[in-house]
Backbone atoms as SQL, in Angstrom:
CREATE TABLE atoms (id INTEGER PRIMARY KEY, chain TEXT, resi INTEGER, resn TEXT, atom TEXT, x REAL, y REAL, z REAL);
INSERT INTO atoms VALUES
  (1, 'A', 1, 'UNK', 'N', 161.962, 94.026, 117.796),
  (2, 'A', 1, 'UNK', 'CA', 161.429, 93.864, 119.124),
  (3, 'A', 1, 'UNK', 'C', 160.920, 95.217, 119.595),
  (4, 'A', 2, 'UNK', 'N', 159.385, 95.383, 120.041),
  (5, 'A', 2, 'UNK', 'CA', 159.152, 96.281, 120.463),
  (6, 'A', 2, 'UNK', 'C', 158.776, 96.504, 122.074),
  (7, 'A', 3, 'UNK', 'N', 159.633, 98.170, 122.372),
  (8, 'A', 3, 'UNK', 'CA', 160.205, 98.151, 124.089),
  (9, 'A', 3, 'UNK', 'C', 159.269, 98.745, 124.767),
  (10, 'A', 4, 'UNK', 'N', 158.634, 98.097, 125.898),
  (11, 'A', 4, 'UNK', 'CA', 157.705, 98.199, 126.585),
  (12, 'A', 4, 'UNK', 'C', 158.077, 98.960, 127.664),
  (13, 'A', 5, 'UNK', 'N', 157.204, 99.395, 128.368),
  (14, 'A', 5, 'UNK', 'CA', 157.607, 100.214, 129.716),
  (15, 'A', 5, 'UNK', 'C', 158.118, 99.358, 130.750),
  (16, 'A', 6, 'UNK', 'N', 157.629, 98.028, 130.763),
  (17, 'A', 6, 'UNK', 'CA', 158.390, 97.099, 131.684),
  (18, 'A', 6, 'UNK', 'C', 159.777, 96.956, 131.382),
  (19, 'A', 7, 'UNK', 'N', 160.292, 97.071, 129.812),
  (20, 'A', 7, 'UNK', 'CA', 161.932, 96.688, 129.516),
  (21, 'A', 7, 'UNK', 'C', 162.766, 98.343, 130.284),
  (22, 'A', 8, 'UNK', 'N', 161.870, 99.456, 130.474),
  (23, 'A', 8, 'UNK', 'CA', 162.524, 100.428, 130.563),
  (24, 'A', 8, 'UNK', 'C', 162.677, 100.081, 132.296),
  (25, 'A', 9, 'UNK', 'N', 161.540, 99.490, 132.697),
  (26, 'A', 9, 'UNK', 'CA', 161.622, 99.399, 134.135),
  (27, 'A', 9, 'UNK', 'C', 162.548, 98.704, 134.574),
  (28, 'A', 10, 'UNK', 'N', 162.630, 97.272, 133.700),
  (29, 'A', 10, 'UNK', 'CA', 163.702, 96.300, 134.304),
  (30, 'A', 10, 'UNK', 'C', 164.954, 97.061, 133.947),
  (31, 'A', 11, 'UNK', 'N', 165.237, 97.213, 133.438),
  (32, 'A', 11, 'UNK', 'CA', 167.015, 97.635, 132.744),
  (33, 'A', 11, 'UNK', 'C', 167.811, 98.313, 133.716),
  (34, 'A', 12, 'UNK', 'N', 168.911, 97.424, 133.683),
  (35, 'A', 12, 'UNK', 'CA', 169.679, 97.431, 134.831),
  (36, 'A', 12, 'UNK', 'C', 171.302, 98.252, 133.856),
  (37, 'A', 13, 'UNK', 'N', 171.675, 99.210, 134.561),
  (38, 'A', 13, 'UNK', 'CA', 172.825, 99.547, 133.871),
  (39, 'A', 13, 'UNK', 'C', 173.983, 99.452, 134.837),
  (40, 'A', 14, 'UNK', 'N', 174.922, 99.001, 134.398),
  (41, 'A', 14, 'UNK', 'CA', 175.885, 98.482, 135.194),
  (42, 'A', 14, 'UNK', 'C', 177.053, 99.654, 135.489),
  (43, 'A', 15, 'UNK', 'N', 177.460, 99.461, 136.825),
  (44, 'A', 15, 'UNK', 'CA', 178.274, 100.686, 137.352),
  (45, 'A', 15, 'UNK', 'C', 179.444, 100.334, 136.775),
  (46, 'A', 16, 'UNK', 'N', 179.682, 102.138, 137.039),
  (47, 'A', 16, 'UNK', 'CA', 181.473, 102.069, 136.043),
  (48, 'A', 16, 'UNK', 'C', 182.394, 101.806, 137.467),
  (49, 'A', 17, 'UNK', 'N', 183.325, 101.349, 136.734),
  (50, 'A', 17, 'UNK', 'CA', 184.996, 101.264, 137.845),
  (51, 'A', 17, 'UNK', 'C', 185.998, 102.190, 137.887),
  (52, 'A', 18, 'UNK', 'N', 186.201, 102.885, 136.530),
  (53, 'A', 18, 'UNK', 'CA', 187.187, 103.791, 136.502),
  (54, 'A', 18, 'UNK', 'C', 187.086, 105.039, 136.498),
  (55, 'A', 19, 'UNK', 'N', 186.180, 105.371, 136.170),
  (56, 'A', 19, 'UNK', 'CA', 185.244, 106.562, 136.369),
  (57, 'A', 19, 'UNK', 'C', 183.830, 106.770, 136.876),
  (58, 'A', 20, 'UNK', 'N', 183.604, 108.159, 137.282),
  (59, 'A', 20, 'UNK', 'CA', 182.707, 108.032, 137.915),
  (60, 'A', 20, 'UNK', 'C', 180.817, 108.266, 137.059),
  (61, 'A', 21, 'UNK', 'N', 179.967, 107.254, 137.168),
  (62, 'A', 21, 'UNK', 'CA', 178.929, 107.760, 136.270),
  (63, 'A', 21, 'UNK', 'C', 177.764, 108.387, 136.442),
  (64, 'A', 22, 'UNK', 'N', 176.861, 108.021, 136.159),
  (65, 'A', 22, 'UNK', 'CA', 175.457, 108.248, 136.402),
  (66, 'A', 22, 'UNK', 'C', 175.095, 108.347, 138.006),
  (67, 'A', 23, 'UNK', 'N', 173.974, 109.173, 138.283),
  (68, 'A', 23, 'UNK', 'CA', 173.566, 109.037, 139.768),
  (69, 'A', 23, 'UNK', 'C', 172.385, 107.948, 139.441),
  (70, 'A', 24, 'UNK', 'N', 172.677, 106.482, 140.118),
  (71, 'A', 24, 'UNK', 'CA', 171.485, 105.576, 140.053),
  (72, 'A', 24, 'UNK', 'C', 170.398, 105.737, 140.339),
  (73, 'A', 25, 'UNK', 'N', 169.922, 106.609, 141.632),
  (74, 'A', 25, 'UNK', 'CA', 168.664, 107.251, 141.731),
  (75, 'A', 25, 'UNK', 'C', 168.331, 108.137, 141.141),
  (76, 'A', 26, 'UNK', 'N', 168.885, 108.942, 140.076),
  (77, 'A', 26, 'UNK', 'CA', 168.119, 109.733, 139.374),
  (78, 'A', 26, 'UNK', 'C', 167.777, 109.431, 137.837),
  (79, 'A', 27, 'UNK', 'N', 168.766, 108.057, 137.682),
  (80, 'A', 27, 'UNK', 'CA', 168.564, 107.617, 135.968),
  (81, 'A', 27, 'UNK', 'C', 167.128, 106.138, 136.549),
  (82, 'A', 28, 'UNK', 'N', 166.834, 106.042, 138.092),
  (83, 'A', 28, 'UNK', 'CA', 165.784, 105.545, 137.888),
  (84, 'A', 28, 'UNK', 'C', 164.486, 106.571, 138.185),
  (85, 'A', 29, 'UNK', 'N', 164.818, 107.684, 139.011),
  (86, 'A', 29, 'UNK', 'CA', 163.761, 108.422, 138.917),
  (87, 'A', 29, 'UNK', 'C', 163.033, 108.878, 137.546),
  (88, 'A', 30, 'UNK', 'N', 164.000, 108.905, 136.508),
  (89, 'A', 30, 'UNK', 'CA', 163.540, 109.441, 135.234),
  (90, 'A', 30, 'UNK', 'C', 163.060, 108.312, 134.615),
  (91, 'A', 31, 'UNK', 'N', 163.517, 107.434, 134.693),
  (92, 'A', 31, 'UNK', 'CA', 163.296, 106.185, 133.995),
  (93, 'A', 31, 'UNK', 'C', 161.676, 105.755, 134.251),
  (94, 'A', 32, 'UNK', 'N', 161.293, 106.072, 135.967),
  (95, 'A', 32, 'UNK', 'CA', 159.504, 105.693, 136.681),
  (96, 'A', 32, 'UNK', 'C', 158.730, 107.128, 135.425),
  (97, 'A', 33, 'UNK', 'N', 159.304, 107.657, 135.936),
  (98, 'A', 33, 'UNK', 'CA', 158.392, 109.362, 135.192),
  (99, 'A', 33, 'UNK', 'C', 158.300, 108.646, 133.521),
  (100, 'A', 34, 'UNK', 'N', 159.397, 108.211, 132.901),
  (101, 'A', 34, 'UNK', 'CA', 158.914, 107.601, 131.097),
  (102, 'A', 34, 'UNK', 'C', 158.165, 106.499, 131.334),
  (103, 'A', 35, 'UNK', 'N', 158.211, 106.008, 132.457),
  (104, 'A', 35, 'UNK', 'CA', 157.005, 104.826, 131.726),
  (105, 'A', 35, 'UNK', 'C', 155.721, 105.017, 132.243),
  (106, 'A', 36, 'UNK', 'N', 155.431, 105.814, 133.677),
  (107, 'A', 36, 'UNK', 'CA', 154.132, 106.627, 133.639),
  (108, 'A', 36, 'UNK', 'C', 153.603, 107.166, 132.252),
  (109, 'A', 37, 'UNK', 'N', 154.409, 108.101, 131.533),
  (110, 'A', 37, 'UNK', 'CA', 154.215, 108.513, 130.852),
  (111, 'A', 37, 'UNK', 'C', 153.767, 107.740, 129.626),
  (112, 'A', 38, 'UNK', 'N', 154.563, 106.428, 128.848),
  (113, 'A', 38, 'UNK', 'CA', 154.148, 106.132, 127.961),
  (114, 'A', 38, 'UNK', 'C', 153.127, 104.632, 128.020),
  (115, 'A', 39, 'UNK', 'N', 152.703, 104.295, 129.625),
  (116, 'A', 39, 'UNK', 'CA', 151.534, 104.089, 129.755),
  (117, 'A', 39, 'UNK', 'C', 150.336, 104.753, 129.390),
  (118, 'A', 40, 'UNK', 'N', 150.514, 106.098, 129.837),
  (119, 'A', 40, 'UNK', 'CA', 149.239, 107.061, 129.938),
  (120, 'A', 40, 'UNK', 'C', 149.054, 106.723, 128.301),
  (121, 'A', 41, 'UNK', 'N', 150.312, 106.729, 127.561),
  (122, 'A', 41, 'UNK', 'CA', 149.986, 107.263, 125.872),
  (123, 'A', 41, 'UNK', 'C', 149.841, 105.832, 125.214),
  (124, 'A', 42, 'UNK', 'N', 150.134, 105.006, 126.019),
  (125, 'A', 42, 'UNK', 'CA', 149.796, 103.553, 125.148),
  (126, 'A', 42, 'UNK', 'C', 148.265, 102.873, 125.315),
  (127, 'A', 43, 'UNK', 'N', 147.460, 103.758, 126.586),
  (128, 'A', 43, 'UNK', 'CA', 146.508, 103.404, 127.294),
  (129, 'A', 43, 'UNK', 'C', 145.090, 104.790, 126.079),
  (130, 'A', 44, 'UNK', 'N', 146.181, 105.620, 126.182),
  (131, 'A', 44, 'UNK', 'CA', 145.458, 106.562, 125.146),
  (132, 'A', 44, 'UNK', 'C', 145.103, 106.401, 123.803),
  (133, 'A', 45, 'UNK', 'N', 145.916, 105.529, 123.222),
  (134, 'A', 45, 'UNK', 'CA', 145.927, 105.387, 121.454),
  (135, 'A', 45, 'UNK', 'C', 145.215, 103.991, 121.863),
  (136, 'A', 46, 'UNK', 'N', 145.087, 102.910, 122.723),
  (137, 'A', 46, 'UNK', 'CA', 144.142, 101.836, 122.517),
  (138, 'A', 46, 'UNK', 'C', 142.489, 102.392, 122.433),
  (139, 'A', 47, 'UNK', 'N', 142.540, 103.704, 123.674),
  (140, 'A', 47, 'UNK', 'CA', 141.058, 104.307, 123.429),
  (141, 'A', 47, 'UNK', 'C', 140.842, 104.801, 122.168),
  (142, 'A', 48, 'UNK', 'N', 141.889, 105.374, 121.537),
  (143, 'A', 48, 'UNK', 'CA', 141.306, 106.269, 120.573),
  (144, 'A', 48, 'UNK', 'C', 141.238, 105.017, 119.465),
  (145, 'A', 49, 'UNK', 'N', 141.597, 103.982, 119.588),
  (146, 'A', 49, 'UNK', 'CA', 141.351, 102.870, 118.180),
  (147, 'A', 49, 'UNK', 'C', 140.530, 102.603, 118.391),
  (148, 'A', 50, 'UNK', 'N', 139.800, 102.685, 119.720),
  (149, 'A', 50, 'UNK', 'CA', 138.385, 101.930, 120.248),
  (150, 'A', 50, 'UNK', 'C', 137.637, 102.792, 119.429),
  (151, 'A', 51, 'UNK', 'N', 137.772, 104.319, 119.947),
  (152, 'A', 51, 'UNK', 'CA', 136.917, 105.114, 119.342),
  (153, 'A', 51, 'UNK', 'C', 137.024, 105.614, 118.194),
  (154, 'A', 52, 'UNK', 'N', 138.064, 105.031, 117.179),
  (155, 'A', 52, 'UNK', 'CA', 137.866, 105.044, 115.645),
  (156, 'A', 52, 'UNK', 'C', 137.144, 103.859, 114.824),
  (157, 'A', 53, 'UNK', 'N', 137.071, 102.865, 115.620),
  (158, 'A', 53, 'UNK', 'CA', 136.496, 101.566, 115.364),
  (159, 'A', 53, 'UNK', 'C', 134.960, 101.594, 115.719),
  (160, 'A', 54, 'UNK', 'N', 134.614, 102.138, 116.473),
  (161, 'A', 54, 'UNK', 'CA', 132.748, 102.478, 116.771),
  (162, 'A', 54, 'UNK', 'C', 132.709, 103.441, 115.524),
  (163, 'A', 55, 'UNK', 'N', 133.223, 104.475, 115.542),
  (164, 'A', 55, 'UNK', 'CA', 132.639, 105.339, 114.757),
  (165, 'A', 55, 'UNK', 'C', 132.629, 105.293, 113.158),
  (166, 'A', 56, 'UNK', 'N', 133.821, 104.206, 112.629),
  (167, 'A', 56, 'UNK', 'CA', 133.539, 103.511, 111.523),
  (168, 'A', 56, 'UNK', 'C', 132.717, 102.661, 111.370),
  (169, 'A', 57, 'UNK', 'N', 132.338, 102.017, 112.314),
  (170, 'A', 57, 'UNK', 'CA', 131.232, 100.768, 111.991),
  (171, 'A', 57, 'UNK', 'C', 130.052, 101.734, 112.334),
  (172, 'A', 58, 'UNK', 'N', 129.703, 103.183, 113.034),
  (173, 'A', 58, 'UNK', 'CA', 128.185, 104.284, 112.965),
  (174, 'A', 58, 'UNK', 'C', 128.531, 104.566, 111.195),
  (175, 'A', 59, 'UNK', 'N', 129.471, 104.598, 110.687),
  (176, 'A', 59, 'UNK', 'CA', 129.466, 105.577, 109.218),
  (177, 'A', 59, 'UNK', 'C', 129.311, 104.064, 108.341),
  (178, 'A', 60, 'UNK', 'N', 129.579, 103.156, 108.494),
  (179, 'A', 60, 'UNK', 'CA', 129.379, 102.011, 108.058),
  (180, 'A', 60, 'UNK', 'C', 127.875, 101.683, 107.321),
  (181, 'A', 61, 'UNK', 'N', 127.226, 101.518, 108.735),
  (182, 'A', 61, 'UNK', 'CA', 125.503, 100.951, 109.418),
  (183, 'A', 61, 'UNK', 'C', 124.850, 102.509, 108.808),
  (184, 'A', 62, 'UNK', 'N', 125.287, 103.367, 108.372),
  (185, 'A', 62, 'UNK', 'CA', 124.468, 104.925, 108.068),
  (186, 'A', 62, 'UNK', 'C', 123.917, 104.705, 106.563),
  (187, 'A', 63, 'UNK', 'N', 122.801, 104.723, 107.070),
  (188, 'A', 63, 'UNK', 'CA', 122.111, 104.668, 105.609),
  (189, 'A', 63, 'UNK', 'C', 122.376, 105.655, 104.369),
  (190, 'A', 64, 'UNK', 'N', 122.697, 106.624, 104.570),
  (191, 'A', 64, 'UNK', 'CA', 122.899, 107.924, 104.223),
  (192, 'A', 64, 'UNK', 'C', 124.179, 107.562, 102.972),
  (193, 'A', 65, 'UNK', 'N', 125.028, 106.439, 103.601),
  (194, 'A', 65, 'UNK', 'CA', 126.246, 106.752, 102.766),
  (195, 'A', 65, 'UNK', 'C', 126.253, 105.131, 102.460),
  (196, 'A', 66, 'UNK', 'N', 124.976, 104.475, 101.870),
  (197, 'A', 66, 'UNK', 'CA', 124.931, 103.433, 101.107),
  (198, 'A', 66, 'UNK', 'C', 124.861, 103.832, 99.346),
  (199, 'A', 67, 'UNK', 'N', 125.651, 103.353, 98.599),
  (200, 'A', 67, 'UNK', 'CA', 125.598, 103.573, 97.146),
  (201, 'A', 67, 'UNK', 'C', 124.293, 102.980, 96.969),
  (202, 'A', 68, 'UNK', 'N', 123.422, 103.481, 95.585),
  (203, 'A', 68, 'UNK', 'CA', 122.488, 102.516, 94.677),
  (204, 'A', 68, 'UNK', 'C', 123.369, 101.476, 94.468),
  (205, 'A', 69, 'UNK', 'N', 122.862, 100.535, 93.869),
  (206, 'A', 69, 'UNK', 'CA', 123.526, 99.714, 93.261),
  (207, 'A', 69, 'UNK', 'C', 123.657, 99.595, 91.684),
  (208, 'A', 70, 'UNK', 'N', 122.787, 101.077, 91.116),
  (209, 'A', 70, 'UNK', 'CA', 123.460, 100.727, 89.751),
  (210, 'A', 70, 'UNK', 'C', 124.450, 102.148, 90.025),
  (211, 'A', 71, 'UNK', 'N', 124.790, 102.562, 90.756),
  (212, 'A', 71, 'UNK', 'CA', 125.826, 103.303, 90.739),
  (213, 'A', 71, 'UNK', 'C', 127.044, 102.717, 91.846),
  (214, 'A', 72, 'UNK', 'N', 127.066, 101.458, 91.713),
  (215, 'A', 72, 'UNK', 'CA', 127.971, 101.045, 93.034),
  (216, 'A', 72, 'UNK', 'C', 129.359, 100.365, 91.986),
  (217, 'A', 73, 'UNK', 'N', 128.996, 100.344, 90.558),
  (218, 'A', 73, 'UNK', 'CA', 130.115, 99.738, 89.933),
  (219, 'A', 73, 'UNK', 'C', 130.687, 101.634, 88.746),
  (220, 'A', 74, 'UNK', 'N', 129.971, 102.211, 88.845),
  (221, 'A', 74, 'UNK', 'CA', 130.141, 103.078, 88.032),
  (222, 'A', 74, 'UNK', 'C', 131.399, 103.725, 88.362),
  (223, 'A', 75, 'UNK', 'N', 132.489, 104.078, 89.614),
  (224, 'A', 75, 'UNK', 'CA', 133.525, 104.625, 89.867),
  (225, 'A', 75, 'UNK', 'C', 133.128, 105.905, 90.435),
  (226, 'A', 76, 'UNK', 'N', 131.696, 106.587, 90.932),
  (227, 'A', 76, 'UNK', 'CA', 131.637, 107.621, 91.826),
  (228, 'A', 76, 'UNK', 'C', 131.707, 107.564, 93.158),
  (229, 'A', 77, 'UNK', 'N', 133.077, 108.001, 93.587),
  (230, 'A', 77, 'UNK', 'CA', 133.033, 107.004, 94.740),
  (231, 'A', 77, 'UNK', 'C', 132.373, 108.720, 95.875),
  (232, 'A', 78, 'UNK', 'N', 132.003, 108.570, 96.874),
  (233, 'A', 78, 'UNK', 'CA', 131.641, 109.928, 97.814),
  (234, 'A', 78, 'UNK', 'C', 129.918, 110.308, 97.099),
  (235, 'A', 79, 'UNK', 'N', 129.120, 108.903, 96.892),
  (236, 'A', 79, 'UNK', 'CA', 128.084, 109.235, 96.349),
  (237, 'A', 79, 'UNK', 'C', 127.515, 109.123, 97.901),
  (238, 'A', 80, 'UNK', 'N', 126.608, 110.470, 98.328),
  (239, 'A', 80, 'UNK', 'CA', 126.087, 110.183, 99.581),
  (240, 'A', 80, 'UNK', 'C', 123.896, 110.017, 99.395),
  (241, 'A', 81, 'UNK', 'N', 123.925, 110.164, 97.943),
  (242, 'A', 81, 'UNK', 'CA', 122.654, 109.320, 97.666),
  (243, 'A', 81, 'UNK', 'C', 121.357, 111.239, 97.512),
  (244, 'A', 82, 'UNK', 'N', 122.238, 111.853, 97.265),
  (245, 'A', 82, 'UNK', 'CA', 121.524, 113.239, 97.134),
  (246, 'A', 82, 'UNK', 'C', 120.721, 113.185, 95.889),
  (247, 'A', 83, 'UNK', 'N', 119.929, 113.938, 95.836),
  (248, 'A', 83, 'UNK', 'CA', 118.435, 114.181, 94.638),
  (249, 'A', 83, 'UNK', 'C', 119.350, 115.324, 93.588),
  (250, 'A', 84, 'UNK', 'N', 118.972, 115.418, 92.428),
  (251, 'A', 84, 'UNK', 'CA', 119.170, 116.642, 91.945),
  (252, 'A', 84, 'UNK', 'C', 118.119, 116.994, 91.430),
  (253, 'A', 85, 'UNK', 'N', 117.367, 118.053, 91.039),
  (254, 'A', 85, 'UNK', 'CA', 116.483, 118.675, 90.185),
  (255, 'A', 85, 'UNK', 'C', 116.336, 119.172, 89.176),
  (256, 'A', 86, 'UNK', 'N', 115.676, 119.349, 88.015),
  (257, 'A', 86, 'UNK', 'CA', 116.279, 119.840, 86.939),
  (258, 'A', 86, 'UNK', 'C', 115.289, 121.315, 86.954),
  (259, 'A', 87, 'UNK', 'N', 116.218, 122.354, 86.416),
  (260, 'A', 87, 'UNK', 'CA', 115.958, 123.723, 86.869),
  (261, 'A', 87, 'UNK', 'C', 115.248, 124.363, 85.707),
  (262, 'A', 88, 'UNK', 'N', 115.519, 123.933, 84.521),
  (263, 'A', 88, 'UNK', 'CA', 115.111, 124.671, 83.220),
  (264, 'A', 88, 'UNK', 'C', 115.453, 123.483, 82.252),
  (265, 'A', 89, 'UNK', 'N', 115.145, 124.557, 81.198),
  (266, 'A', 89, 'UNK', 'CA', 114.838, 122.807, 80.191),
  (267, 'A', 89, 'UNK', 'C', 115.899, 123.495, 79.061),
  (268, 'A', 90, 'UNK', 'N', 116.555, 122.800, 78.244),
  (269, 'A', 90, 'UNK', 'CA', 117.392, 122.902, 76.863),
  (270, 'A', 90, 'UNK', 'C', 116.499, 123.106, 75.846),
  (271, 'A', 91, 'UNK', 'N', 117.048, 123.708, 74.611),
  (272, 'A', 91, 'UNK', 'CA', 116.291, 123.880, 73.283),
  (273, 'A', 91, 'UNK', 'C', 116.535, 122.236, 72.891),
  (274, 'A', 92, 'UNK', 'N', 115.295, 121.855, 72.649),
  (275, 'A', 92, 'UNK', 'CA', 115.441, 120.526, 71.525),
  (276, 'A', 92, 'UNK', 'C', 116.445, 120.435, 70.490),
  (277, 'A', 93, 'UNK', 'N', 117.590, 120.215, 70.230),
  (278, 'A', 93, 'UNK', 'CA', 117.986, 119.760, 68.814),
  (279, 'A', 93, 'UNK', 'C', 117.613, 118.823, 67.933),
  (280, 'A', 94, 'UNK', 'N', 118.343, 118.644, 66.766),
  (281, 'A', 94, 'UNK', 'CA', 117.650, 117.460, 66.259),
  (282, 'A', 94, 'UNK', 'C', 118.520, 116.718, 66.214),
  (283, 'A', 95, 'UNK', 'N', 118.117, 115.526, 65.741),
  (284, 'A', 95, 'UNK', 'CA', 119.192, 114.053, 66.024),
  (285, 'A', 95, 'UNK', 'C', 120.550, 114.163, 65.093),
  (286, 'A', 96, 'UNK', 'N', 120.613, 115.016, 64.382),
  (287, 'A', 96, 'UNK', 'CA', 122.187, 114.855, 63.552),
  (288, 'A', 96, 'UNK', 'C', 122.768, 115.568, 64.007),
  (289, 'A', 97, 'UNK', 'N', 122.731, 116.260, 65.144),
  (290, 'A', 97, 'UNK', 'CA', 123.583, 117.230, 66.095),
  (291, 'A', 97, 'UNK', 'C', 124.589, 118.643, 65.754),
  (292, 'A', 98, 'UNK', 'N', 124.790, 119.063, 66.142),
  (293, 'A', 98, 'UNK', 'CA', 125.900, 120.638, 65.980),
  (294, 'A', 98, 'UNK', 'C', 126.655, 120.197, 64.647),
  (295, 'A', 99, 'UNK', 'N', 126.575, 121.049, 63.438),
  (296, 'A', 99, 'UNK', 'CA', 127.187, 120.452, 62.487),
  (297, 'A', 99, 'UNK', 'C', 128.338, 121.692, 62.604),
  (298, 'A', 100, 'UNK', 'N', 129.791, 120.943, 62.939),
  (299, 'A', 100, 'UNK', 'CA', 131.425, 121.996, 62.592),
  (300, 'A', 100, 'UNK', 'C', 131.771, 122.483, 61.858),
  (301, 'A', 101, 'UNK', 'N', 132.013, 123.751, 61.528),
  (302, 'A', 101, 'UNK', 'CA', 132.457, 124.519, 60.379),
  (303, 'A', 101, 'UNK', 'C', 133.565, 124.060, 59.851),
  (304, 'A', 102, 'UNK', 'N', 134.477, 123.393, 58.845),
  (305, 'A', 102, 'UNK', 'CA', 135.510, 122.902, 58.915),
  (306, 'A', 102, 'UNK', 'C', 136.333, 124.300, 59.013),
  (307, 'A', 103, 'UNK', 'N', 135.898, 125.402, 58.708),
  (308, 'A', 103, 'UNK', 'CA', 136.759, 125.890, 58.075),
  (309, 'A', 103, 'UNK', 'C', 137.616, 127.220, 59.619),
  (310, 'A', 104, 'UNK', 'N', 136.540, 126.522, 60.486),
  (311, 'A', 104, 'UNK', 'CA', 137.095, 127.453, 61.471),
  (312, 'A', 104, 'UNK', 'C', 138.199, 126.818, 62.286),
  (313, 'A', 105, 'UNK', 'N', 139.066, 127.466, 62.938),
  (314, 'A', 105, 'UNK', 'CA', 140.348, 126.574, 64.134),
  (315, 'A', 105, 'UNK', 'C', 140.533, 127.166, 64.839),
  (316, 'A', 106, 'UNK', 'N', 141.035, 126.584, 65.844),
  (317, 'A', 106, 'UNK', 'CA', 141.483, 127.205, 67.408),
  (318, 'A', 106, 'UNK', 'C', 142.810, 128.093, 66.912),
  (319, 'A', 107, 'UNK', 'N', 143.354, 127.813, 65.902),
  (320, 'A', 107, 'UNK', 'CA', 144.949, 128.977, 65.595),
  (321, 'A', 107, 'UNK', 'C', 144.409, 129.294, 64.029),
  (322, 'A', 108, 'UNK', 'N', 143.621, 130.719, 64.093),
  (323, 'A', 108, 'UNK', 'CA', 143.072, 131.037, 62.654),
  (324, 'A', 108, 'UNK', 'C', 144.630, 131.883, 62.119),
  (325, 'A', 109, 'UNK', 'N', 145.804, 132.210, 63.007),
  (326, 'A', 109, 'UNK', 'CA', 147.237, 132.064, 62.001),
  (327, 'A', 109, 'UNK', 'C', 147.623, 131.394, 61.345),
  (328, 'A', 110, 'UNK', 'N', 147.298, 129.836, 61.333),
  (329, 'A', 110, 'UNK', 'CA', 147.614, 128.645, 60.317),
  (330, 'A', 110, 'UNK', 'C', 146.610, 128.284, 59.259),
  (331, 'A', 111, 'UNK', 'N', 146.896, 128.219, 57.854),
  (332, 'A', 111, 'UNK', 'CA', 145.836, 127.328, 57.205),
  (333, 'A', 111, 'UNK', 'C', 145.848, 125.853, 57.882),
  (334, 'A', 112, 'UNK', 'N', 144.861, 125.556, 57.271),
  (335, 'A', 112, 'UNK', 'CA', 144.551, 123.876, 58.167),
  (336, 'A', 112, 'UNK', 'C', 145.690, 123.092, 57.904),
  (337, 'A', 113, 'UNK', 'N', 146.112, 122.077, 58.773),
  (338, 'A', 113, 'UNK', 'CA', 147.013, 121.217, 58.580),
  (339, 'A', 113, 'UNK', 'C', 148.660, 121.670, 58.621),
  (340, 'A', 114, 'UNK', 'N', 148.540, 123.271, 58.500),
  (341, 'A', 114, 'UNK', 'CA', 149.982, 123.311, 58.385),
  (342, 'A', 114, 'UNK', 'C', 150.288, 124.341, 60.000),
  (343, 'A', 115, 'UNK', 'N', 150.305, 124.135, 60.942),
  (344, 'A', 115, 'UNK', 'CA', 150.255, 124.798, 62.385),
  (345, 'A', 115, 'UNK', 'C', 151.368, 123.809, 62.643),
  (346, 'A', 116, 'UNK', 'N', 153.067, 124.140, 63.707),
  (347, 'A', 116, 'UNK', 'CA', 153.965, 123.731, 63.539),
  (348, 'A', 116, 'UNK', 'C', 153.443, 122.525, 64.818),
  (349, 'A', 117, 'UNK', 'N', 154.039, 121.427, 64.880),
  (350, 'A', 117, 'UNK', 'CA', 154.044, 120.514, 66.158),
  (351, 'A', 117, 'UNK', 'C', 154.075, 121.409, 67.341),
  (352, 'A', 118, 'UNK', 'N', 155.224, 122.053, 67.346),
  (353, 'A', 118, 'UNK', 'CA', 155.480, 122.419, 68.696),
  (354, 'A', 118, 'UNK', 'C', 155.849, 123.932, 68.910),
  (355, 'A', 119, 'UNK', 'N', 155.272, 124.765, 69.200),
  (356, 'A', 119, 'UNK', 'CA', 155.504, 126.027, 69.178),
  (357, 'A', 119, 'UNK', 'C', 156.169, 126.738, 70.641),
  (358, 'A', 120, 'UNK', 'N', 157.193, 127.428, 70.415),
  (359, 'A', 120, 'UNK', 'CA', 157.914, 127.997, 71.393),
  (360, 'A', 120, 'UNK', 'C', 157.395, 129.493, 71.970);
């Protein structure tokens, strides 16, 4: 159950007998001052949903941040539809591509095949 400023308003606390408690006018003076208060802030967060809800449906309707559609299944998501240019050009290779030296390795301490699993 969620407590509204009216449950804080109504709530009645019942006087003690054997001792002495609360001053009733001042646990309702405080009581008017919290629900001013969490009016103001319940009246505040409905505006600000208002005004997160316009401004998603302006970023929505923005042309700017519509995907292509052959890039709308590809997984780039934050595509905002920018140009690129190409600046310089590559040396041509030919079609059988970079041929690997076998004989070179990232750990030239090991002959091939024998470099331990796991090195400490």
């Amino acid at each position: 159950m969620a407590l509204t400023p009216e449950d804080l308003l109504n709530k009645e606390f019942p006087e003690t007998k054997f001792r002495p408690g609360y001053d009733k006018d001042e646990v309702d003076d405080f009581l008017d001052e919290i629900v001013v208060e969490w009016r103001r802030l319940i009246q505040e967060n409905e505006d600000l949903a208002a005004r997160n809800e316009s401004l998603q449906e302006q970023l929505d309707n923005d042309p700017r941040h519509v995907e292509p559609d052959s890039l709308s299944d590809a997984g780039l998501s934050g595509y905002a539809g920018t140009d690129s240019e190409m600046t310089g050009t590559l040396p041509a290779q030919d079609e059988s591509g970079p041929q690997a030296d076998p004989s070179v390795t990232a750990y030239p301490d090991y002959e091939l095949g024998t470099r331990p699993a796991q090195e400490r």
